[in-house]
KEKE-3310 file (N, C-alpha, C; in steps of 0.2 Angstrom, whole numbers, plus 5000, padded with zeros to 4 digits):
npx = (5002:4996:5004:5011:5009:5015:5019:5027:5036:5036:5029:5032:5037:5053:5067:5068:5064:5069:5063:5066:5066:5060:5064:5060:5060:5054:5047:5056:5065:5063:5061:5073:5078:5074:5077:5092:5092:5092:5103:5103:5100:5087:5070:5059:5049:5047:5037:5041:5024:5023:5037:5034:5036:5021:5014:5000:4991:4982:4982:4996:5002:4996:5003:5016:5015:5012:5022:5032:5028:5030:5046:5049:5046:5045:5046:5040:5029:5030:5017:5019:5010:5014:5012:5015:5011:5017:5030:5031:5034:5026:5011:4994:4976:4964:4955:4959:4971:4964:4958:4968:4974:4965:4965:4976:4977:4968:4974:4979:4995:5001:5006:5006:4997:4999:4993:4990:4987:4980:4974:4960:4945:4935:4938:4950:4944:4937:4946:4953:4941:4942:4952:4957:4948:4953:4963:4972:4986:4987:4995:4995:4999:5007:5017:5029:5038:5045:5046:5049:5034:5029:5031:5019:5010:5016:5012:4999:4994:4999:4990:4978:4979:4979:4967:4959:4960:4968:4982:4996:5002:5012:5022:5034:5045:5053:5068:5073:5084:5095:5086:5074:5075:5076:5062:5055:5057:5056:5040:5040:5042:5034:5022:5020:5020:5012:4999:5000:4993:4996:5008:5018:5027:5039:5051:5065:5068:5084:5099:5104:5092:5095:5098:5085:5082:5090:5087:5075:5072:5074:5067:5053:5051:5043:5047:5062:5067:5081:5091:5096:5101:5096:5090:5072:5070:5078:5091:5094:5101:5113:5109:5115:5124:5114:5110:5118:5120:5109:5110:5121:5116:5104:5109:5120:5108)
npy = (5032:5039:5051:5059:5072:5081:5096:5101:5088:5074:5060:5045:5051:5051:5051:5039:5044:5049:5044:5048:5041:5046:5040:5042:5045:5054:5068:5079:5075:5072:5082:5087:5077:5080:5093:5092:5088:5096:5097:5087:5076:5074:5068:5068:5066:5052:5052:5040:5035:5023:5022:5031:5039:5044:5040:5033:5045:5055:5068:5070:5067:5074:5085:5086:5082:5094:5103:5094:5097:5110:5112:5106:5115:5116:5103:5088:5077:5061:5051:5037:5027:5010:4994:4981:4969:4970:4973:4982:4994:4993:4987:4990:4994:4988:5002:5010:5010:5015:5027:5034:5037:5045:5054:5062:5064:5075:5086:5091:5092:5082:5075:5064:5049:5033:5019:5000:4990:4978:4976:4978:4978:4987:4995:5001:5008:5018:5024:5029:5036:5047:5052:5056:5067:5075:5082:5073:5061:5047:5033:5013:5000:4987:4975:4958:4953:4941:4931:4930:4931:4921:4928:4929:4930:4941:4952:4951:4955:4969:4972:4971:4980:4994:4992:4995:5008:5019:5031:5027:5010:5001:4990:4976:4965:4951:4943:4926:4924:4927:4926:4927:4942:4945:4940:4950:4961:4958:4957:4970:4976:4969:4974:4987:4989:4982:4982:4995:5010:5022:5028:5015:5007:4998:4986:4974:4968:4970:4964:4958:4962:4976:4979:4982:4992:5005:5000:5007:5017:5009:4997:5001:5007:5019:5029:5024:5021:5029:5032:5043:5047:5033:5018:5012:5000:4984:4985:4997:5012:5023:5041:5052:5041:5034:5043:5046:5035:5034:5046:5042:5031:5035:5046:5036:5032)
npz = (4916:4933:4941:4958:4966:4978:4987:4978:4975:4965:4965:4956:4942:4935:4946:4960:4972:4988:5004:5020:5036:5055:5068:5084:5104:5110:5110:5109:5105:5092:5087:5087:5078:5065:5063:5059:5047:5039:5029:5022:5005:5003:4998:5004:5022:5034:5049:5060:5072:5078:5086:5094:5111:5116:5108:5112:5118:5110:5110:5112:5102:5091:5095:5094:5081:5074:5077:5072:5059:5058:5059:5048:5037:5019:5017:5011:5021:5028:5038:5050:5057:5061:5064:5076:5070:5057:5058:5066:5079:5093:5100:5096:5096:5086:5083:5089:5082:5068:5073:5076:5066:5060:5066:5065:5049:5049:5056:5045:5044:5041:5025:5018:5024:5031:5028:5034:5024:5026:5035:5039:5027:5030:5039:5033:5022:5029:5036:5023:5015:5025:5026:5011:5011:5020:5012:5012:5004:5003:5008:5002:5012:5014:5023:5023:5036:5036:5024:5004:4996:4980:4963:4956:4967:4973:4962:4963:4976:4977:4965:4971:4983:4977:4967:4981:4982:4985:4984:4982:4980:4993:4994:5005:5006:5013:5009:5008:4998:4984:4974:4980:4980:4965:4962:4969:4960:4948:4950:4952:4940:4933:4937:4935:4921:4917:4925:4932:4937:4945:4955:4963:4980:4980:4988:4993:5009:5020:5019:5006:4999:4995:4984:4976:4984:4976:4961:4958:4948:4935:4937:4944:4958:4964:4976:4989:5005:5013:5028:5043:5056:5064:5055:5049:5044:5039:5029:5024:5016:5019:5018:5011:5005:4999:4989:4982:4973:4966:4960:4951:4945:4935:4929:4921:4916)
capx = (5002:4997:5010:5007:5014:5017:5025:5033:5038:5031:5030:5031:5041:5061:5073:5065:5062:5071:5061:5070:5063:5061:5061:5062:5053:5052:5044:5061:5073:5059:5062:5080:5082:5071:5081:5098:5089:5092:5108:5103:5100:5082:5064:5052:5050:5043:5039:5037:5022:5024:5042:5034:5032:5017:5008:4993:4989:4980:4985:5003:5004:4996:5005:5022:5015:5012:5029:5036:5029:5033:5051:5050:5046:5039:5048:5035:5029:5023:5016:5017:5013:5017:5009:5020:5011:5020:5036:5031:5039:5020:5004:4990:4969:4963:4950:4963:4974:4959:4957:4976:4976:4961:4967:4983:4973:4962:4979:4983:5001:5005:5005:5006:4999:5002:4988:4991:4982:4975:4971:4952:4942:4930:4944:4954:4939:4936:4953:4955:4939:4944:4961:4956:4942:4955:4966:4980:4987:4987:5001:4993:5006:5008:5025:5031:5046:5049:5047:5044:5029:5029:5032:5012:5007:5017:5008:4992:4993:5000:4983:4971:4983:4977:4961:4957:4960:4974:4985:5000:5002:5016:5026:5041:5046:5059:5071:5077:5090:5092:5080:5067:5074:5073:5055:5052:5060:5051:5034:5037:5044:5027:5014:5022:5021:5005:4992:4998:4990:4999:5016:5021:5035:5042:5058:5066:5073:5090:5108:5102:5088:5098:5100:5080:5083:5094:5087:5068:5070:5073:5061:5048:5047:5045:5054:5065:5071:5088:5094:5100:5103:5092:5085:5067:5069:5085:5093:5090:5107:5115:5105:5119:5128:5108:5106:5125:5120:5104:5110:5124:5112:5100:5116:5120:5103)
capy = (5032:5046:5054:5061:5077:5083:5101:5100:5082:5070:5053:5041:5051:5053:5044:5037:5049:5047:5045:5048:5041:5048:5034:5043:5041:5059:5076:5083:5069:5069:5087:5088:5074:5085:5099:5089:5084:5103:5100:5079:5076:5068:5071:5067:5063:5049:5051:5034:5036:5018:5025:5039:5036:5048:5038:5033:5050:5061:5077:5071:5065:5081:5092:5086:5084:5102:5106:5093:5103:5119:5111:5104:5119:5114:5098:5085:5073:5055:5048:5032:5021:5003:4988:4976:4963:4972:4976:4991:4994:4994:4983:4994:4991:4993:5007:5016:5012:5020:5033:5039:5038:5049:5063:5064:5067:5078:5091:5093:5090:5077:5076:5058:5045:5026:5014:4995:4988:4972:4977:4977:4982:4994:5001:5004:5012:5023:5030:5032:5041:5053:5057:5060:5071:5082:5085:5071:5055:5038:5025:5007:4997:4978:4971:4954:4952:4933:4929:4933:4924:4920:4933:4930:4932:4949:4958:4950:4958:4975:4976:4973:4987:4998:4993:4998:5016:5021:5034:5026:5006:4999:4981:4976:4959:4947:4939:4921:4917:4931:4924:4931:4949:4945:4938:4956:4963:4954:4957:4976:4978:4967:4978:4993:4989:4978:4986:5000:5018:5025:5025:5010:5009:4991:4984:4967:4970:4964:4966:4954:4966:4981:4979:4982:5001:5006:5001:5009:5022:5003:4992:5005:5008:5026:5029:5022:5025:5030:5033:5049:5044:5027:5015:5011:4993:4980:4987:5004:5015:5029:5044:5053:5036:5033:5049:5046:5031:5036:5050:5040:5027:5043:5048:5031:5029)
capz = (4924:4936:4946:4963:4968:4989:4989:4975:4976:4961:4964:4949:4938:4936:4949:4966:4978:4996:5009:5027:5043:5061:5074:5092:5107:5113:5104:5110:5101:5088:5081:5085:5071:5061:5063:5058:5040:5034:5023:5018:5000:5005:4994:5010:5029:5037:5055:5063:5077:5083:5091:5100:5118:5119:5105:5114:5119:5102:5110:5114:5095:5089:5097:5091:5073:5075:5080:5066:5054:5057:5060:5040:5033:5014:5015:5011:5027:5029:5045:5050:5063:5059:5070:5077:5067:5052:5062:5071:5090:5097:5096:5095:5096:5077:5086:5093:5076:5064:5076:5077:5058:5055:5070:5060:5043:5050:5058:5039:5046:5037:5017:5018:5029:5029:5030:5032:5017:5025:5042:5035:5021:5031:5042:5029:5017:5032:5035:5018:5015:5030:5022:5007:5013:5024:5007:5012:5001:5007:5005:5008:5013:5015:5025:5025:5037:5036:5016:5000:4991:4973:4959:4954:4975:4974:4961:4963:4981:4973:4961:4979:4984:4970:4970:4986:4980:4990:4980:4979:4985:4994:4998:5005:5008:5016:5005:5010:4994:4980:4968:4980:4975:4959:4962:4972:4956:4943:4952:4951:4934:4928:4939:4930:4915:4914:4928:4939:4935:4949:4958:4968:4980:4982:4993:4998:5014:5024:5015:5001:4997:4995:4977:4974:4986:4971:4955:4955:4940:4932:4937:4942:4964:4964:4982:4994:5011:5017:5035:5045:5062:5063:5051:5051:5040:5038:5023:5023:5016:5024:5015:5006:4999:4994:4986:4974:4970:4963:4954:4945:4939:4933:4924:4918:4910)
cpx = (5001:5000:5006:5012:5010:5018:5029:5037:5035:5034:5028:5035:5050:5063:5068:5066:5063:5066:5067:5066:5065:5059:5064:5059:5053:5051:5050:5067:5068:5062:5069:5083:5078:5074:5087:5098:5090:5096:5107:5101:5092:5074:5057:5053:5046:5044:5035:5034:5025:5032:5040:5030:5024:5010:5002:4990:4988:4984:4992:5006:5003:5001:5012:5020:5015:5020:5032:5037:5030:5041:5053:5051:5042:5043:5040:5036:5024:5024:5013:5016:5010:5017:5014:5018:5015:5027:5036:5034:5031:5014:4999:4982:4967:4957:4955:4968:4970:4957:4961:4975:4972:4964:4971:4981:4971:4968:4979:4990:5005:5002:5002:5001:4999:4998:4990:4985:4977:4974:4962:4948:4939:4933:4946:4953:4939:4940:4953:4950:4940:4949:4960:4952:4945:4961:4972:4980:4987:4991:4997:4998:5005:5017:5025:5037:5049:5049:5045:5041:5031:5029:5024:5009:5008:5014:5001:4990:4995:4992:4979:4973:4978:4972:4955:4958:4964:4979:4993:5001:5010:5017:5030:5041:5053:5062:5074:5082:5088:5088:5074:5068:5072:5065:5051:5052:5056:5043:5033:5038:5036:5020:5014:5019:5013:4998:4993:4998:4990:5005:5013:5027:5035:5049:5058:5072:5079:5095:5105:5098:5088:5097:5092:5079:5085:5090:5078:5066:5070:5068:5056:5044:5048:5047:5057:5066:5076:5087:5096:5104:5102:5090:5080:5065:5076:5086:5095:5099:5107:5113:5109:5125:5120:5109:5114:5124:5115:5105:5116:5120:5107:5104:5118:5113:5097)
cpy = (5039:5045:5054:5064:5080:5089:5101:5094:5078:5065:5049:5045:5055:5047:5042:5042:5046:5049:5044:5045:5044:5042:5037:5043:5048:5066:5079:5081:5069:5076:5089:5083:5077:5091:5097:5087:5092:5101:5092:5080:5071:5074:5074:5064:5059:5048:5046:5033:5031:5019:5028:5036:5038:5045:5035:5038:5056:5064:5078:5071:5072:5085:5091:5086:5090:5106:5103:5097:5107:5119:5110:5109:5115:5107:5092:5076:5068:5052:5043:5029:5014:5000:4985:4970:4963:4973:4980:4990:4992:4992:4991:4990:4993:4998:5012:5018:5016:5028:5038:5041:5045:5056:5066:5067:5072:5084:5094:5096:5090:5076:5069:5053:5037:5022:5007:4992:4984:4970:4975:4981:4990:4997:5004:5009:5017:5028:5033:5036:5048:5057:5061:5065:5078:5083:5080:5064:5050:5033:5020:5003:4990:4975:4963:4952:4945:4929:4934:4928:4924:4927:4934:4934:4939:4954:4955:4955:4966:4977:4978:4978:4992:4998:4994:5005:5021:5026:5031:5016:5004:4993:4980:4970:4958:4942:4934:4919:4926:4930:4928:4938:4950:4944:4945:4961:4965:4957:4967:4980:4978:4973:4987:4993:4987:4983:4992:5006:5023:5023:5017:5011:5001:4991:4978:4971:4964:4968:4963:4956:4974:4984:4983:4991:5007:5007:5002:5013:5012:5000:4995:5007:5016:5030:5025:5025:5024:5031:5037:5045:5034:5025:5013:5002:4990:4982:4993:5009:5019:5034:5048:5047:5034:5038:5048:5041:5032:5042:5046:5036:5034:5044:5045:5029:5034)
cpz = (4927:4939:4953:4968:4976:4988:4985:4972:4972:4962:4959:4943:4940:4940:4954:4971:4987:5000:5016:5034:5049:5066:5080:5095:5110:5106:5104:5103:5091:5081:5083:5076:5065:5057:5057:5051:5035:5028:5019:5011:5002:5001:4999:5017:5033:5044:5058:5070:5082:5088:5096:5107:5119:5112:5105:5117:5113:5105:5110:5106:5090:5090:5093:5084:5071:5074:5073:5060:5053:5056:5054:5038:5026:5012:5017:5018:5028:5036:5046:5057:5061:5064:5071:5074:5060:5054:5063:5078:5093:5093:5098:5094:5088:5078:5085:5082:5071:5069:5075:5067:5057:5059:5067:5053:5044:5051:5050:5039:5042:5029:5016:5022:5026:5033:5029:5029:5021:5032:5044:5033:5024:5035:5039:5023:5022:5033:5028:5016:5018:5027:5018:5008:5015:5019:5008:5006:5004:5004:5007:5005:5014:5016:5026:5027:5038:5029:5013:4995:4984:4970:4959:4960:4974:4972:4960:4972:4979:4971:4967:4982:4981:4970:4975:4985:4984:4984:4978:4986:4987:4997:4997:5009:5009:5012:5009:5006:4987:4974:4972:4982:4969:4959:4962:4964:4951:4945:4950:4944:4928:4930:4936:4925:4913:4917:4932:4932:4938:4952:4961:4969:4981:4986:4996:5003:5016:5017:5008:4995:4994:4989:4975:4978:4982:4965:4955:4950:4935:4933:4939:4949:4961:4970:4983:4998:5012:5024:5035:5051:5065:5056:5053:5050:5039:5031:5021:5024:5020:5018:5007:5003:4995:4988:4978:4972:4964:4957:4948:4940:4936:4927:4919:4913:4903)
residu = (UNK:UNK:UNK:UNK:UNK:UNK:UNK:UNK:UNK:UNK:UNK:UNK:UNK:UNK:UNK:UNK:UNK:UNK:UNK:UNK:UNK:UNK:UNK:UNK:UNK:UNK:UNK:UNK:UNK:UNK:UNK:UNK:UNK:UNK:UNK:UNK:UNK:UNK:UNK:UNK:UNK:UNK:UNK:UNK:UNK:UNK:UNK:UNK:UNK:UNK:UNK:UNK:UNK:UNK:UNK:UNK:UNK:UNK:UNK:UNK:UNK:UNK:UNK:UNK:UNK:UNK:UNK:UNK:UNK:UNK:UNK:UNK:UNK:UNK:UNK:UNK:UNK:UNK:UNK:UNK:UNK:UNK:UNK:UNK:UNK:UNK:UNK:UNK:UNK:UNK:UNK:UNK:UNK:UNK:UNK:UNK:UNK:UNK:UNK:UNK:UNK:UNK:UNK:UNK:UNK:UNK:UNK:UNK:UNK:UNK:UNK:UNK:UNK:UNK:UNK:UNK:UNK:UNK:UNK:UNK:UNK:UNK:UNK:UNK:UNK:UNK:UNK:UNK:UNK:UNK:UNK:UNK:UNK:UNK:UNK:UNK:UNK:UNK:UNK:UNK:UNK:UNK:UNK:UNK:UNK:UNK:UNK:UNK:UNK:UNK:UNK:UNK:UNK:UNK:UNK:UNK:UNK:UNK:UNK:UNK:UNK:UNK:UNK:UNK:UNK:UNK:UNK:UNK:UNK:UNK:UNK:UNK:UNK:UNK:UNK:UNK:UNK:UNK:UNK:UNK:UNK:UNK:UNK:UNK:UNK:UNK:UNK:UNK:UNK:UNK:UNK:UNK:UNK:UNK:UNK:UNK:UNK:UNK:UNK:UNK:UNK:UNK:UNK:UNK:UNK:UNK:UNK:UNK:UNK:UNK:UNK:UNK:UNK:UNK:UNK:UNK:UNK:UNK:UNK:UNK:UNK:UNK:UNK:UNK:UNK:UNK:UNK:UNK:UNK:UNK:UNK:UNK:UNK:UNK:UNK:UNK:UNK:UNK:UNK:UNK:UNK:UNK:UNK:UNK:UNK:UNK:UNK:UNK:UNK:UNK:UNK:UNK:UNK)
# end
């Protein structure tokens, strides 16, 4: 499997790599919580647009990515904005959505950015062409916040993940009973082992779903996110009880 190194930061080999989210709604609130991430134990930072009040304005969005980064230093940075059909704060026109994605691409800000896989093929081809083109990685991502499908559903939507050529694919679902953690579990263990040729992050979300934030050196997500001030998803640890847990299993294995 290839890896996929940010700054320093390899995803897909070792323990899971902390991701942190920033969800505030001003450039002010936005790099204070930036700031506050100096002494956390966290590998990478996701800054989630659909919070930002000023996310229909590029230049309001530019300019704070600007400021983000300069506020990281060489901590490695992904930029999301997350539709409300996925469980974002804000609907969004899919113009305007492929637009913002590629303006963001284009700063070379952001290390990261995070496309929604099945928004549509030629959308999703185009930002991704764009990304790659201005030197960035691309998550595509697929959320379902009211189940989870079938173990097979999981990683057969994983591979179209992949197959779209996305650098690293990601899917997190909604657990109704813990069987469909296990499902979620089971689904990422197989696509390890059988077809991925790059990372994957997986996650079942909610309390129930916890369990699957934890064990990715096992079964095979190569992040998770933690929590600073906000969480961005139901489940999601408090950063440094993620980061001790993760080193004991580490240790343990």
């Amino acid at each position: 499997m290839q890896t996929v190194t940010v700054r320093g930061v390899t995803l897909g080999a070792g323990r899971p790599k902390i991701i942190v989210p920033i969800v505030e709604r001003t450039e002010e609130a936005v790099l204070a919580e930036a700031r506050s991430f100096a002494d956390l134990p966290l590998d990478m930072v996701e800054w989630r647009v659909d919070w930002f009040d000023g996310f229909a304005s590029p230049d309001r969005v530019e300019h704070c990515l600007r400021a983000l980064r300069a506020a990281l230093g060489d901590t490695p940075l992904l930029a999301t904005f997350r539709t409300a059909g996925e469980g974002g704060a804000k609907e969004i026109a899919p113009a305007d959505y492929a637009a913002l994605c590629k303006r963001i691409a284009a700063t070379g800000c952001a290390d990261l950015i995070d496309v929604e896989a099945f928004s549509g093929d030629a959308m999703v081809q185009d930002i991704l062409c764009f990304a790659h083109q201005s030197g960035v990685k691309v998550i595509g991502s697929s959320h379902n916040f009211q189940t989870t499908p079938p173990q097979e559903a999981l990683v057969a939507r994983l591979r179209r993940i992949q197959a779209m050529g996305v650098d690293i694919p990601k899917l997190a679902v909604m657990p109704q009973s813990r069987q469909d953690v296990l499902a979620l579990l089971a689904a990422t263990e197989e696509m390890v082992r059988r077809y991925a040729d790059r990372p994957i992050i997986t996650m079942s979300m909610g309390g129930d779903g916890v369990i699957s934030r934890l064990c990715g050196q096992v079964f095979g997500s190569a992040a998770t996110f933690g929590c600073a001030s906000h969480s961005s998803a139901p489940g999601q640890m408090e950063v440094r009880q993620l980061d001790t847990v993760l080193r004991l299993l580490e240790q343990a294995l």
